[in-house]
N, CA, C and O atoms as CSV, one atom per row, in Angstrom:
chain,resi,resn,atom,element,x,y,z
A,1,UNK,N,N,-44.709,6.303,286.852
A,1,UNK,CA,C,-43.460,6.042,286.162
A,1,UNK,C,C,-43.693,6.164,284.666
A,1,UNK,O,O,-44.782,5.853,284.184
A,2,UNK,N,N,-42.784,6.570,283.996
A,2,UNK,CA,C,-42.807,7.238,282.384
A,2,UNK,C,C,-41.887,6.193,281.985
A,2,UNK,O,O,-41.005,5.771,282.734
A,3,UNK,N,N,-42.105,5.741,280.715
A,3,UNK,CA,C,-40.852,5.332,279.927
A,3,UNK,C,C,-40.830,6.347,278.807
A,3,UNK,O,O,-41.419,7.417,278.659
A,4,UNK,N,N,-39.587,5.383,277.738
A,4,UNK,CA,C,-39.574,6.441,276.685
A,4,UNK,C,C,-40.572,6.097,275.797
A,4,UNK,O,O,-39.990,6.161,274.714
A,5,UNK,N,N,-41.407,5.859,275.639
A,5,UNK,CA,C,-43.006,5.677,274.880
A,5,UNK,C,C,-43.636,7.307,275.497
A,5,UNK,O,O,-44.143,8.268,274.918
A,6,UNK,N,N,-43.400,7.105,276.511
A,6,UNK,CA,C,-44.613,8.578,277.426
A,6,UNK,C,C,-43.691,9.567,276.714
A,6,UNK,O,O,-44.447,10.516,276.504
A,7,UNK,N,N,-42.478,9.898,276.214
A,7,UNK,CA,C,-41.966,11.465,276.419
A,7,UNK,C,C,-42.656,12.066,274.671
A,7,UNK,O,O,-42.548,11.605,273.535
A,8,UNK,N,N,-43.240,13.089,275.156
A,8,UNK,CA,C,-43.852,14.193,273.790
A,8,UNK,C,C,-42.627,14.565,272.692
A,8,UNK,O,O,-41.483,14.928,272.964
A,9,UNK,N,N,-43.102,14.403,271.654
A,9,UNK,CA,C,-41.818,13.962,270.215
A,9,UNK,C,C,-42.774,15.749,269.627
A,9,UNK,O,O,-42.081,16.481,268.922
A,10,UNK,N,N,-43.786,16.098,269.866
A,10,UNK,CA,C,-43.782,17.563,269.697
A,10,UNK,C,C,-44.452,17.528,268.668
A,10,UNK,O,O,-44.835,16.361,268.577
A,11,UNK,N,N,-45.023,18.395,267.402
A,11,UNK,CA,C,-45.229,18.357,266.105
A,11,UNK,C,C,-44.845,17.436,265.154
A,11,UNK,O,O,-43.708,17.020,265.375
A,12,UNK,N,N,-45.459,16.883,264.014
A,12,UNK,CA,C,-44.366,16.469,263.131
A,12,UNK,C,C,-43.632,16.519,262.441
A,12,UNK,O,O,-43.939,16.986,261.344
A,13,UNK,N,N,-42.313,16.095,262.662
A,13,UNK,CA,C,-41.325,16.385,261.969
A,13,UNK,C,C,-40.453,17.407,262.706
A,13,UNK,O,O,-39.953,18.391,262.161
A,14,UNK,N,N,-40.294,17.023,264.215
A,14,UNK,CA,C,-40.161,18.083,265.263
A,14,UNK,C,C,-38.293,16.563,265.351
A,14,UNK,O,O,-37.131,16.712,264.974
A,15,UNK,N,N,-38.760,15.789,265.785
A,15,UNK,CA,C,-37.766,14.999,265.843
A,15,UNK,C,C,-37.699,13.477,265.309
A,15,UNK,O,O,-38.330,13.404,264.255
A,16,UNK,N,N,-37.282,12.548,265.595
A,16,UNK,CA,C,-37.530,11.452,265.625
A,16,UNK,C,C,-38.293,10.546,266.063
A,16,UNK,O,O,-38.228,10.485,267.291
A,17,UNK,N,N,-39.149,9.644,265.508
A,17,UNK,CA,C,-40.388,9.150,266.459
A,17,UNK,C,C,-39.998,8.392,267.384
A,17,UNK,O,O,-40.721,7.410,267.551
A,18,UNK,N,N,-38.708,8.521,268.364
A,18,UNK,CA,C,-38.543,7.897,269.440
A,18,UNK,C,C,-38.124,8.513,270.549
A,18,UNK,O,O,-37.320,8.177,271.418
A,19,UNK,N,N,-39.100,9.916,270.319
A,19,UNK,CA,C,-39.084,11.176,271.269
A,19,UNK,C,C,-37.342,11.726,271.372
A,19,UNK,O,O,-36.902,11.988,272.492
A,20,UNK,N,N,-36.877,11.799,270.742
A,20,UNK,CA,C,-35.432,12.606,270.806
A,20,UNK,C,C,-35.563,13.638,270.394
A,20,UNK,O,O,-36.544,13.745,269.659
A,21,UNK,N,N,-34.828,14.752,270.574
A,21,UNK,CA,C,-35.239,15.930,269.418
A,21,UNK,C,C,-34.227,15.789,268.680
A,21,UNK,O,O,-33.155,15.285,269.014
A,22,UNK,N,N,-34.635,16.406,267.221
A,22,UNK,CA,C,-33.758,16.174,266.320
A,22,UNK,C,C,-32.460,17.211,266.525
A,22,UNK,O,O,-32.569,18.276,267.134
A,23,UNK,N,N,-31.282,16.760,265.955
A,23,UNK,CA,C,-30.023,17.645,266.093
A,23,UNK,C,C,-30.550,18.689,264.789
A,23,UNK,O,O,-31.058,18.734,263.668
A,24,UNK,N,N,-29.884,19.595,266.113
A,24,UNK,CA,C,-30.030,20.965,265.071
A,24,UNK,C,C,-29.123,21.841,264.033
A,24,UNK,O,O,-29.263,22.589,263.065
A,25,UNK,N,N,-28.071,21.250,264.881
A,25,UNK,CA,C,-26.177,21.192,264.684
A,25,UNK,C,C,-25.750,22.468,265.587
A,25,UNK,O,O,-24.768,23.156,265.307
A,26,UNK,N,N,-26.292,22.622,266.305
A,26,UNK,CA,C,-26.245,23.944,267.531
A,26,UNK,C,C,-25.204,22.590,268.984
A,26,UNK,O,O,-25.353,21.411,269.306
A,27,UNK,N,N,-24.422,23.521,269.326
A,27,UNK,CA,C,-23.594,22.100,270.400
A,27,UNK,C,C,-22.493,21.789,269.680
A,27,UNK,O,O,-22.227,21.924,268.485
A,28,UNK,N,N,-21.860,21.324,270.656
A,28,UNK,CA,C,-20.640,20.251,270.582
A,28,UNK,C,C,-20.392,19.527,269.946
A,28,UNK,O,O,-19.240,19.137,270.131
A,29,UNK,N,N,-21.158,18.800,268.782
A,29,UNK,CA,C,-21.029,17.622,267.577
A,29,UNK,C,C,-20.299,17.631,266.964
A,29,UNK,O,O,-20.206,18.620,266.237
A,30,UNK,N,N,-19.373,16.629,266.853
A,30,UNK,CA,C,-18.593,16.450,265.857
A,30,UNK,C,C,-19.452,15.946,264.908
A,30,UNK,O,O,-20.596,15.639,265.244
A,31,UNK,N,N,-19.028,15.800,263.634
A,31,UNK,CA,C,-19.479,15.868,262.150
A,31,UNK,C,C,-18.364,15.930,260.934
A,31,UNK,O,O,-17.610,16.872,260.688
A,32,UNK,N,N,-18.460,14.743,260.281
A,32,UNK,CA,C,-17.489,15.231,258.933
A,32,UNK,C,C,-17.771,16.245,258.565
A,32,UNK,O,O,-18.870,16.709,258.869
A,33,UNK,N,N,-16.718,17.077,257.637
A,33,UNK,CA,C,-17.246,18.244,256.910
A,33,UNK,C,C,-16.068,18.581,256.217
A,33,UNK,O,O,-15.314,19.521,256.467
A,34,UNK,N,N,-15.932,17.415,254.985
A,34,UNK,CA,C,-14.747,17.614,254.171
A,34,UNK,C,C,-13.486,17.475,254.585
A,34,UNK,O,O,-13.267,16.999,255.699
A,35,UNK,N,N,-12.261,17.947,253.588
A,35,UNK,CA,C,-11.334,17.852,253.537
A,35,UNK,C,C,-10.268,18.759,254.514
A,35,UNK,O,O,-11.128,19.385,255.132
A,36,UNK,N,N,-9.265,19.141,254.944
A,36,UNK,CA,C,-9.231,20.295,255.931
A,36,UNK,C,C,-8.439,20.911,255.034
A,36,UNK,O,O,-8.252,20.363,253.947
A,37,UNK,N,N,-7.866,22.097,255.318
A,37,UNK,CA,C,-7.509,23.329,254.809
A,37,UNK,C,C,-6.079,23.186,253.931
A,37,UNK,O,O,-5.709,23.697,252.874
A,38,UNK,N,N,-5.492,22.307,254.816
A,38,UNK,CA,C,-3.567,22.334,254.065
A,38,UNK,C,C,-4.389,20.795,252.744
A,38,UNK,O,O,-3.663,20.441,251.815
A,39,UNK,N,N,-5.554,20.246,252.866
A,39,UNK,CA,C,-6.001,19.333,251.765
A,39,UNK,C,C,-5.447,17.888,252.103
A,39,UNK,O,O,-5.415,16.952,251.303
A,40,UNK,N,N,-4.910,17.851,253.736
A,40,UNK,CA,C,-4.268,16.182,253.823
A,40,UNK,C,C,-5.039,15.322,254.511
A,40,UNK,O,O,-4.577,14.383,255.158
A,41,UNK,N,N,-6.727,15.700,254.372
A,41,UNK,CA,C,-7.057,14.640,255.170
A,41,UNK,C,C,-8.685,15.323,255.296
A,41,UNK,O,O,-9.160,16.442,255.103
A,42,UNK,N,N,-9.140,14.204,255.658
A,42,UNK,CA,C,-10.647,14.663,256.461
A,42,UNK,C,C,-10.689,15.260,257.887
A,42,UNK,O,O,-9.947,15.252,258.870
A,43,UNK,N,N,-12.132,15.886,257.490
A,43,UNK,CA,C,-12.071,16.875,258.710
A,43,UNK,C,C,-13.227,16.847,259.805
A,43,UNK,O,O,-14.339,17.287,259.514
A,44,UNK,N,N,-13.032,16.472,260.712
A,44,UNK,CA,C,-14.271,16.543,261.849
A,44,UNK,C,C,-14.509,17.984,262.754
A,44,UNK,O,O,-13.611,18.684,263.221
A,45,UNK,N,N,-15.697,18.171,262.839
A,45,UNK,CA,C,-16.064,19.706,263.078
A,45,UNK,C,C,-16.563,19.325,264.895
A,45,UNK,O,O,-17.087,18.292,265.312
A,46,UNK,N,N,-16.235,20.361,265.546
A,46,UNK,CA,C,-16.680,20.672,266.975
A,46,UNK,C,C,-17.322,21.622,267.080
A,46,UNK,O,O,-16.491,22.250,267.736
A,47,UNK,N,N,-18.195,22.347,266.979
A,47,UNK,CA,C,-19.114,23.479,267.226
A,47,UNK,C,C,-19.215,23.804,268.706
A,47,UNK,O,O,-19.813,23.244,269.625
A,48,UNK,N,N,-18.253,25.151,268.637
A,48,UNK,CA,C,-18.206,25.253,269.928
A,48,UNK,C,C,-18.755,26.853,270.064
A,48,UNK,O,O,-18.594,27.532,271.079
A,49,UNK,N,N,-19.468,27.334,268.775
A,49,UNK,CA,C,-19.529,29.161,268.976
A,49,UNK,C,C,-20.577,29.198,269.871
A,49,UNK,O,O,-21.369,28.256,269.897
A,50,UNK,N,N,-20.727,30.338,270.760
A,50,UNK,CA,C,-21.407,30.648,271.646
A,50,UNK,C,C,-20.776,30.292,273.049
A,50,UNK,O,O,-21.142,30.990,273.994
A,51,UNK,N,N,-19.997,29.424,273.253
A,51,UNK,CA,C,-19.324,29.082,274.368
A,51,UNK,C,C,-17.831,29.851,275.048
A,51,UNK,O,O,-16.813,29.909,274.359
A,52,UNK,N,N,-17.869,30.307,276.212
A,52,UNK,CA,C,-16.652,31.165,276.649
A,52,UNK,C,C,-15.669,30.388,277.177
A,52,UNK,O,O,-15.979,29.221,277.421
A,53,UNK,N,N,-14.365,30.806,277.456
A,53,UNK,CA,C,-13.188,30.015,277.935
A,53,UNK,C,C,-13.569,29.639,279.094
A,53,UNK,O,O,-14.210,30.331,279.884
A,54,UNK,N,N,-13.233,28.632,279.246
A,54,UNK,CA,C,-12.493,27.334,278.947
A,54,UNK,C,C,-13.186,26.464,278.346
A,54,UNK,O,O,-12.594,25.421,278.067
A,55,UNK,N,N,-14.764,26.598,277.915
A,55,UNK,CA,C,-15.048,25.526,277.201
A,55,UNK,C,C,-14.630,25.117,276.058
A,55,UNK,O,O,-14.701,23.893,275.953
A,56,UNK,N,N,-14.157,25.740,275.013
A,56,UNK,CA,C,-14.187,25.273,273.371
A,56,UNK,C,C,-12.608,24.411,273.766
A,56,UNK,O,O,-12.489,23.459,272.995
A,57,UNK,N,N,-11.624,24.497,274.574
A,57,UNK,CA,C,-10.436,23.876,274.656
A,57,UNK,C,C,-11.030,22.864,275.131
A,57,UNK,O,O,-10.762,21.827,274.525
A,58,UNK,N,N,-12.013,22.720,276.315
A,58,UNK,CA,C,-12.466,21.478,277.391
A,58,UNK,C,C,-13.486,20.566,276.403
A,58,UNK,O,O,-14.000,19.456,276.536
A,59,UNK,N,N,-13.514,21.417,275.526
A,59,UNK,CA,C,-14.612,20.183,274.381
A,59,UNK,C,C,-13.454,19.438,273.230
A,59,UNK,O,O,-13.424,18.281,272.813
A,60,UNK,N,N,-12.496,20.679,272.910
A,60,UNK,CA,C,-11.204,20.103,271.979
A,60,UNK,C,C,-10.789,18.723,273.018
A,60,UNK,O,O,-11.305,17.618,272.851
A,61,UNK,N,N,-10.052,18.938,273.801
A,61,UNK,CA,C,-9.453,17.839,275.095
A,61,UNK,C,C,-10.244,16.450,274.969
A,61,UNK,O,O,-9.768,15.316,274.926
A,62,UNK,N,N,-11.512,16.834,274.924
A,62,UNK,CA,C,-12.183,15.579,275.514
A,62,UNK,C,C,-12.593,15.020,273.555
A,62,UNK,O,O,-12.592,13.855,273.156
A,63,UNK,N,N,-12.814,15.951,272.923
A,63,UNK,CA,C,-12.777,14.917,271.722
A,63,UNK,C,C,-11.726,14.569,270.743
A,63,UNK,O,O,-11.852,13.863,269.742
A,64,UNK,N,N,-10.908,15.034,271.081
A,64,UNK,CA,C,-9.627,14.665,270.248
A,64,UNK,C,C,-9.326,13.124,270.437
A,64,UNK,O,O,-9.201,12.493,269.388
A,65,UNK,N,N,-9.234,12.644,271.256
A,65,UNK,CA,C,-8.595,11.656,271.898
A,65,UNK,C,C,-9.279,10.199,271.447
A,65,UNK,O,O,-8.689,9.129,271.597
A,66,UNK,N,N,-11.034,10.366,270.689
A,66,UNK,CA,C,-12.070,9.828,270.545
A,66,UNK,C,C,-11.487,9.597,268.935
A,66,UNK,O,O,-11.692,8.532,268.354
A,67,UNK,N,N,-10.700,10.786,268.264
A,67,UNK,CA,C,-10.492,10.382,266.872
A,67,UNK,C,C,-9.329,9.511,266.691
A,67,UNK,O,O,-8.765,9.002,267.659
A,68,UNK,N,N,-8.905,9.300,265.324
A,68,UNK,CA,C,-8.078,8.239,264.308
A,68,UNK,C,C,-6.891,9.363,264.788
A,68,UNK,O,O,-7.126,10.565,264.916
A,69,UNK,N,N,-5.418,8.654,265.053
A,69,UNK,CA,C,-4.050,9.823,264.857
A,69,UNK,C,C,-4.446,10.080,263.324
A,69,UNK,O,O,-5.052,9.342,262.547
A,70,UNK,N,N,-3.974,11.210,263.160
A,70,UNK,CA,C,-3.769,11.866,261.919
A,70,UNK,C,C,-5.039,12.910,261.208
A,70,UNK,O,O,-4.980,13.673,260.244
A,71,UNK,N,N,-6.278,12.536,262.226
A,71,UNK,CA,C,-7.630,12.991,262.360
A,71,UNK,C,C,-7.395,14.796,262.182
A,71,UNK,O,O,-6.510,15.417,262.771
A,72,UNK,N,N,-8.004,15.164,261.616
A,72,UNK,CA,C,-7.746,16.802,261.875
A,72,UNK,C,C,-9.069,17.243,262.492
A,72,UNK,O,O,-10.152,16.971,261.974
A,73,UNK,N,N,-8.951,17.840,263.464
A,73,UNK,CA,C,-10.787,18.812,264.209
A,73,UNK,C,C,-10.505,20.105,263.989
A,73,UNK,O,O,-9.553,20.750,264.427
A,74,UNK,N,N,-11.489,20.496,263.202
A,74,UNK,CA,C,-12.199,21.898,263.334
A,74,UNK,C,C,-12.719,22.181,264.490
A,74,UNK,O,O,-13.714,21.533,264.816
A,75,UNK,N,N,-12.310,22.990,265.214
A,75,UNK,CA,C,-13.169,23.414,266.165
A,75,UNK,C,C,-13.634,24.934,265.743
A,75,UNK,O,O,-12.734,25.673,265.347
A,76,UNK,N,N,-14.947,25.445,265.796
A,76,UNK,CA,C,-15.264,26.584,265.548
A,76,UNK,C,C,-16.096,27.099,266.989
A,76,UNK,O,O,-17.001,26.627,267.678
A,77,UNK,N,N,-15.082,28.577,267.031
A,77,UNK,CA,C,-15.328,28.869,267.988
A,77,UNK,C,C,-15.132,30.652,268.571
A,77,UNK,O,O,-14.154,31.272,268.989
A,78,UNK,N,N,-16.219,30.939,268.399
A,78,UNK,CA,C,-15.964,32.839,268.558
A,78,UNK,C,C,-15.778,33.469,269.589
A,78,UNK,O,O,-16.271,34.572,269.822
A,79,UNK,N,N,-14.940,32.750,270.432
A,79,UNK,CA,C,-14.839,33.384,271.995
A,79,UNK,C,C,-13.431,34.196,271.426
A,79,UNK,O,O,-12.734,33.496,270.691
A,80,UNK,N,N,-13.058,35.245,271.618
A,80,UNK,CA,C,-11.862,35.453,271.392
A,80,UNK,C,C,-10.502,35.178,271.672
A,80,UNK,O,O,-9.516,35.324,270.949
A,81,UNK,N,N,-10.623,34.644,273.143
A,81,UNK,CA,C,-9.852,33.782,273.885
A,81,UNK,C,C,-9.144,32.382,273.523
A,81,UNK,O,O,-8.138,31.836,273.976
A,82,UNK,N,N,-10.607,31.806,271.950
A,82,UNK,CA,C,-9.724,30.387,271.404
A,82,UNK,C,C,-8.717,30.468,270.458
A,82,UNK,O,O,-8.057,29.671,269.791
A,83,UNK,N,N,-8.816,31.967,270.631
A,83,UNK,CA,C,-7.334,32.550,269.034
A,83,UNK,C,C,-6.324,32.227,269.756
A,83,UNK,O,O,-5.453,31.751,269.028
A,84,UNK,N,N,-5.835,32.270,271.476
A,84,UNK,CA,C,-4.790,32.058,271.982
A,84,UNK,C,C,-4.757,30.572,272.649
A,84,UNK,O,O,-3.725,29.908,272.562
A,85,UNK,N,N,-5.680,30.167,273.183
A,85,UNK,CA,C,-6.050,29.413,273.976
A,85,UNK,C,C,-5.971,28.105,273.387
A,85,UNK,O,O,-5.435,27.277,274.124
A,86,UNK,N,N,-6.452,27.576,271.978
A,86,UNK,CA,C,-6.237,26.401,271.212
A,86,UNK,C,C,-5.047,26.434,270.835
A,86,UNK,O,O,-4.469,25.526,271.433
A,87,UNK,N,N,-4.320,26.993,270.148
A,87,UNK,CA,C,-2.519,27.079,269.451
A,87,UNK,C,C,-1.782,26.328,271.285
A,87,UNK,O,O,-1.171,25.285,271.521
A,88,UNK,N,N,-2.242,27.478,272.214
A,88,UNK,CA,C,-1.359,27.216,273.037
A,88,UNK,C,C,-1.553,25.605,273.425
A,88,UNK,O,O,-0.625,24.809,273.280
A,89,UNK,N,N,-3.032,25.161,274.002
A,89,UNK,CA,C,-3.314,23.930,274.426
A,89,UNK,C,C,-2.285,22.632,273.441
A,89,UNK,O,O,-1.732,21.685,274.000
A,90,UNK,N,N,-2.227,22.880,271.982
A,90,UNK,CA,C,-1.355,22.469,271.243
A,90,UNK,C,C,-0.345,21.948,271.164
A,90,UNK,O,O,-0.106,20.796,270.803
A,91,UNK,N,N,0.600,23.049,271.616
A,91,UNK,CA,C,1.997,23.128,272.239
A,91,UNK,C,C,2.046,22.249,273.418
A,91,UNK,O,O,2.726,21.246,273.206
A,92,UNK,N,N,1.493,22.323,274.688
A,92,UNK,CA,C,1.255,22.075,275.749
A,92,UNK,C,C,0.506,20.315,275.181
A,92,UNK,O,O,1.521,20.047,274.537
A,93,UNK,N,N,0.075,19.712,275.073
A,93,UNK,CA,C,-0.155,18.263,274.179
A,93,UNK,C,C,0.480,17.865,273.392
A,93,UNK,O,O,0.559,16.637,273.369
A,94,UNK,N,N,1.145,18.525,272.499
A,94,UNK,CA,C,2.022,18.140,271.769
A,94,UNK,C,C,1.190,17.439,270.224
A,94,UNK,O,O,1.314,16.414,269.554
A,95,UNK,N,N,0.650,18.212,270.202
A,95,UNK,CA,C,-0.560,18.170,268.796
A,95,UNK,C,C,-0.610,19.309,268.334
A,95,UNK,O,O,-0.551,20.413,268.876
A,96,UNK,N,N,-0.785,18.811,266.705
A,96,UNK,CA,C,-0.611,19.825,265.852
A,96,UNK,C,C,-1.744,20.872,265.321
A,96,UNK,O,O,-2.849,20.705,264.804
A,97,UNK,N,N,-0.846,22.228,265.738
A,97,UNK,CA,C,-2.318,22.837,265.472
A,97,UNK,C,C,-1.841,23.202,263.672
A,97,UNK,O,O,-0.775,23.513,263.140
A,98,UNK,N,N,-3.184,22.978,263.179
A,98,UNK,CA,C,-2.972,23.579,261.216
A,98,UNK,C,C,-3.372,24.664,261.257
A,98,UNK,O,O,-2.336,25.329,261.255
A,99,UNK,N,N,-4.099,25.262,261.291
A,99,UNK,CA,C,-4.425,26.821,260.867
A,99,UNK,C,C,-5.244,27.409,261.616
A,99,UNK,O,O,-5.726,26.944,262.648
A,100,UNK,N,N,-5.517,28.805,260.992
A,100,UNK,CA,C,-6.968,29.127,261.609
A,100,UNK,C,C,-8.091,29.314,260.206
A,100,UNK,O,O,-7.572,29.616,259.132
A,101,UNK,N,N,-9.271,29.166,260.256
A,101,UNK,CA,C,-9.629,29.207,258.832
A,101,UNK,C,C,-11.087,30.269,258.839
A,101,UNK,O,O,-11.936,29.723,259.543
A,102,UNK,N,N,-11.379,31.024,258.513
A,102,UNK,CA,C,-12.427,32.358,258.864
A,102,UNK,C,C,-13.839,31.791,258.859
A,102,UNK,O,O,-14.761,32.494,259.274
A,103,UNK,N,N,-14.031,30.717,258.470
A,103,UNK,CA,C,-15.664,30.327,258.585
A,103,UNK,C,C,-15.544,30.289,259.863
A,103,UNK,O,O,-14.387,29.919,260.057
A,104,UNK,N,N,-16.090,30.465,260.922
A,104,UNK,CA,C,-16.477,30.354,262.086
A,104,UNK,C,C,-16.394,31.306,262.800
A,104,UNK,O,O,-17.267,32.169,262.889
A,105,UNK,N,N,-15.232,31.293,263.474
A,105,UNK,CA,C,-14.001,31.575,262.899
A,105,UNK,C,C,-13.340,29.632,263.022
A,105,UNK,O,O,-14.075,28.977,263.762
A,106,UNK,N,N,-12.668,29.164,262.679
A,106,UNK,CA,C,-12.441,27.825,263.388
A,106,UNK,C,C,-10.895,27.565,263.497
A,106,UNK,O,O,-10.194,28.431,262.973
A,107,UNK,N,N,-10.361,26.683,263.997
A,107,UNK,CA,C,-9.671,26.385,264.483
A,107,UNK,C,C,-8.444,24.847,264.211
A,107,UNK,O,O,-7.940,24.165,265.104
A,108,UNK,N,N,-8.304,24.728,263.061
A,108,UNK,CA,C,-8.082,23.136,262.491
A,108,UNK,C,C,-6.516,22.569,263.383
A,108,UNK,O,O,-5.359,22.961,263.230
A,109,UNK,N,N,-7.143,21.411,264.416
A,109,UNK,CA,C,-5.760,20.262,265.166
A,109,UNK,C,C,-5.896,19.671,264.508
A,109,UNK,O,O,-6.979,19.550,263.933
A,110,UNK,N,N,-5.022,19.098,264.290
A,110,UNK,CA,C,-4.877,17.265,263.848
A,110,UNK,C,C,-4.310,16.654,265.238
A,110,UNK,O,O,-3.924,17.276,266.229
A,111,UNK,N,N,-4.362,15.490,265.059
A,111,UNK,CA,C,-4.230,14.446,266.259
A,111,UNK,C,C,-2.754,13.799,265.918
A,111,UNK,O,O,-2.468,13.090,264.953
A,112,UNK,N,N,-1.856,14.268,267.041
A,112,UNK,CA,C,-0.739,13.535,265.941
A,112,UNK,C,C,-0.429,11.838,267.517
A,112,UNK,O,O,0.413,10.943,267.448
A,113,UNK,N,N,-1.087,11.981,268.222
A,113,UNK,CA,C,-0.545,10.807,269.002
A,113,UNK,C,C,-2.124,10.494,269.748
A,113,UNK,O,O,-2.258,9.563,270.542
């Protein structure tokens, strides 16, 4: 039997000395990252590039709901499918989508309920 003392933390400075690996910002993380685009608020980021439909909506869904109403998420996400697929999910929730904004490419909701 292993606990978390036994698991290999790797080189140093590989992760944290309590064998986790360190975040790389690769994944699903939300993360502040400023102000959002129309300038009314802070912005939490979802990193969703590399992932195909239906995930970057199934990661929007499940973290929206985790933020403050009025919260805006970036989701960034290069499937081509989230150019239609987030606006619509939107409509269909009844949350506001703000823009699209070219770093990512991403995707800015706000949380309105």
């Amino acid at each position: 039997m292993t606990g978390p003392d036994d698991l290999p933390t790797g080189p140093a400075g590989d992760g944290p000395d309590d064998g986790r690996p360190a975040d790389d910002g690769a994944g699903p993380v939300g993360r502040p990252a400023g102000a959002s685009s129309d300038g009314s608020g802070p912005v939490e980021v979802l990193d969703c590039r590399g992932q195909r439909c239906p995930l970057p909506v199934i990661a929007l869904a499940r973290r929206l709901p985790e933020l403050p109403v009025g919260t805006v998420l970036r989701v960034l996400a290069d499937d081509p499918a989230a150019a239609v697929d987030i606006p619509a999910w939107c409509r269909m929730r009844a949350q506001e989508f703000v823009t699209t904004t070219p770093d990512g490419p991403g995707y800015e909701v706000r949380r309105t309920h």
